[in-house]
N, C-alpha and C positions, 0 to 999 in steps of 0.2 A: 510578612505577607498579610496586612490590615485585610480585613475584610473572605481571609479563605481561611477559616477556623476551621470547618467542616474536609476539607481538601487537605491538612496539614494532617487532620487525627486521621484523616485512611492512608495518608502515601507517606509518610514522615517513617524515618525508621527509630527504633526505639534500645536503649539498652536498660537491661531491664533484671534485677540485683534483687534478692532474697538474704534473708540473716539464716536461711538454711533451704535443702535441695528442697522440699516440702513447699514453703511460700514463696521462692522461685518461679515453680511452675503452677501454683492458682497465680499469681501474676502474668502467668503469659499466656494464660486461657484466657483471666481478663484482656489482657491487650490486644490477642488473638481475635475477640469479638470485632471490633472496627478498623483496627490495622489492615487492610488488608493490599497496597500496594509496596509498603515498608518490610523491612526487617527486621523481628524481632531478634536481639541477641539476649541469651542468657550468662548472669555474671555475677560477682558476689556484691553484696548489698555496697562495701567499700568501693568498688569498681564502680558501680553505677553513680553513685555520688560522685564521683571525680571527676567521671565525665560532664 
C-alpha cells in the first residue's frame, strides 16, 4: 500500500515476540503507542521471526 505508511502503522496488526516475559511487554507498550486499529499479539521472540 505505496503511499499509506502512516494508515499501515495504526491499523496493521502486529505480532510481537521478546527473548523473555520482561521485553515482550516494553514491546507492546511500545507498539501499543500508535497501533491503535490493529492487534497486538504477544509471542516468543522465535515465533515472531517466523511469522
Amino acid at each position: 500500500m505505496p503511499g499509506h505508511v502512516v494508515r499501515e502503522l495504526v491499523d496493521n496488526d502486529r505480532i510481537i515476540g521478546g527473548l523473555d516475559a520482561a521485553s515482550t511487554e516494553i514491546a507492546m507498550a511500545f507498539y501499543r503507542l500508535f497501533v491503535k486499529n490493529g492487534y497486538c499479539m504477544a509471542t516468543l521472540a522465535r515465533t515472531a521471526e517466523m511469522s
